[in-house]
MIGUNU-644140 format. One line per field, with one value per residue (C-alpha): residue number from 1; x, y, z; chain; residue in one letter. Coordinates in nm, 4 decimals. Layout:
N
i <- [NUM  ...]
xx <- [X  ...]
yy <- [Y  ...]
zz <- [Z  ...]
ch <- [A  ...]
aa <- [A  ...]
REM end
This chain:
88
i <- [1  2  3  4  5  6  7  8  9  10  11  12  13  14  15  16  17  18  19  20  21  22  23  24  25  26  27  28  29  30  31  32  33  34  35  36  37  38  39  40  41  42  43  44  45  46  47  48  49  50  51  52  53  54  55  56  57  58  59  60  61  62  63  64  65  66  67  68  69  70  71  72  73  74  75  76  77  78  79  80  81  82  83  84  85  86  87  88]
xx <- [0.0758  -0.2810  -0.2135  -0.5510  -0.3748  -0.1283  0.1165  0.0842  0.3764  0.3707  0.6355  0.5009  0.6173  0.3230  0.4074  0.3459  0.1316  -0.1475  -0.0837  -0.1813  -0.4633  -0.6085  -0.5509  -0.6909  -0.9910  -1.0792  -0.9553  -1.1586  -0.7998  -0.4555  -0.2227  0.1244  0.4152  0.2320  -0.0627  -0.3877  -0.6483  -1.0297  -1.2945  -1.0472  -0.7467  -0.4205  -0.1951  0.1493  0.3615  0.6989  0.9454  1.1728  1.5138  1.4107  1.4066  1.6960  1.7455  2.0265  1.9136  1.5742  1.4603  1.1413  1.0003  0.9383  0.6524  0.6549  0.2856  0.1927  -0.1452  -0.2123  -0.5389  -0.7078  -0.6052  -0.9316  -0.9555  -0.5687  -0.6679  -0.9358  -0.7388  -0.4051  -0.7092  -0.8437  -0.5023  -0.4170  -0.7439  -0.6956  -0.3677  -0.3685  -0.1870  -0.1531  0.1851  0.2879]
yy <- [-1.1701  -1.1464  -0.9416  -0.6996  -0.6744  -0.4086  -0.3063  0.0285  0.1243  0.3745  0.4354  0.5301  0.7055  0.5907  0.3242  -0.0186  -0.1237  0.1702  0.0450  -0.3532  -0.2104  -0.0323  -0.2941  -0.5701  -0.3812  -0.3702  -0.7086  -1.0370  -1.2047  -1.1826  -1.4275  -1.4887  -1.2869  -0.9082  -0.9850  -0.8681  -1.0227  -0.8754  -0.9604  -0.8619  -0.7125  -0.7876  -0.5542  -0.6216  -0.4727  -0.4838  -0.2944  -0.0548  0.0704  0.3660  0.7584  0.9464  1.3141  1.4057  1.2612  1.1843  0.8565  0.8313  0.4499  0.3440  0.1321  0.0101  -0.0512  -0.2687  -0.2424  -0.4971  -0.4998  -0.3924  -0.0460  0.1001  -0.0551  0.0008  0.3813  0.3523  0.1841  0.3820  0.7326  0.5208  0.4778  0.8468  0.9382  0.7312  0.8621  1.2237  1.5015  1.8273  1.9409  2.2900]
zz <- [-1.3890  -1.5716  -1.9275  -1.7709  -1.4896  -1.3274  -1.0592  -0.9318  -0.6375  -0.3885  -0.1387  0.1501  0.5030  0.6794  0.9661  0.8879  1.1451  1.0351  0.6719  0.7827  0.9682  0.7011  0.4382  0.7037  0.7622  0.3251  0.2476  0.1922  0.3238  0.4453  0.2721  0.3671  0.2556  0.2939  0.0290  0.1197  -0.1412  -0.2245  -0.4941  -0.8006  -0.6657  -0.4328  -0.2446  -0.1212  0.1572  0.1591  0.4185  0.2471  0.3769  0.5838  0.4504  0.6741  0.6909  0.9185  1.2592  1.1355  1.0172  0.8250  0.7698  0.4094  0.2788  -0.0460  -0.1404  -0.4546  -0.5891  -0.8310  -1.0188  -1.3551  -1.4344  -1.3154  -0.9656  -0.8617  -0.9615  -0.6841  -0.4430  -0.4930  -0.4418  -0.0994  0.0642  -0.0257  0.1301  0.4587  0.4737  0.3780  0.6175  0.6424  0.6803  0.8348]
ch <- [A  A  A  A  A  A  A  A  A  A  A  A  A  A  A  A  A  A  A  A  A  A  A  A  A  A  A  A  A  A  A  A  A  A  A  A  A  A  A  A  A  A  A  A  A  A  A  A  A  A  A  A  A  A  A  A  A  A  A  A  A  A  A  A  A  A  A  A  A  A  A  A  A  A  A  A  A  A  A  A  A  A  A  A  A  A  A  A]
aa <- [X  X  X  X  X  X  X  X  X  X  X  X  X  X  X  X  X  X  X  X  X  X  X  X  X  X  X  X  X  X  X  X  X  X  X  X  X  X  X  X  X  X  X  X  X  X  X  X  X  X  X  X  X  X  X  X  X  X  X  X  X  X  X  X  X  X  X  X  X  X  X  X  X  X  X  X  X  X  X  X  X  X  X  X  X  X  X  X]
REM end
């Protein structure tokens, strides 16, 4: 990995079909393997073990933004954004 560069991971409980959409619809390309490529940064998806709770079974996303400090910031803030909820 570049010396400017970083990895910033999120774990995620969004499905990953909404998280391919949303990274398909921002990125230049789709490489094999999960990354999704733009101008100066890469993102990888990798399927975690799901989240259970009792009977429930929550997916799990793990998200890796890798880019100078500054834009993984932006894009970790974007895919918060896109997938904020209100819970109740």
């Amino acid at each position: 990995m570049d010396m400017n560069k970083v990895e910033k991971v999120i774990i995620s409980g969004v499905p990953l079909k909404y998280i391919e959409s949303y990274l398909a619809e921002i990125a230049d390309s789709i490489k094999p393997g999960g990354f999704y490529a733009g101008p100066d940064w890469e993102i990888q998806v990798v399927s975690a073990q799901d989240k259970r709770f009792r009977n429930i079974s929550i997916p799990q996303t793990k998200v890796i933004f890798i880019s100078d400090a500054e834009t993984a910031e932006q894009l970790v803030q974007g895919f918060r954004i896109k997938f904020m909820s209100a819970g109740g």
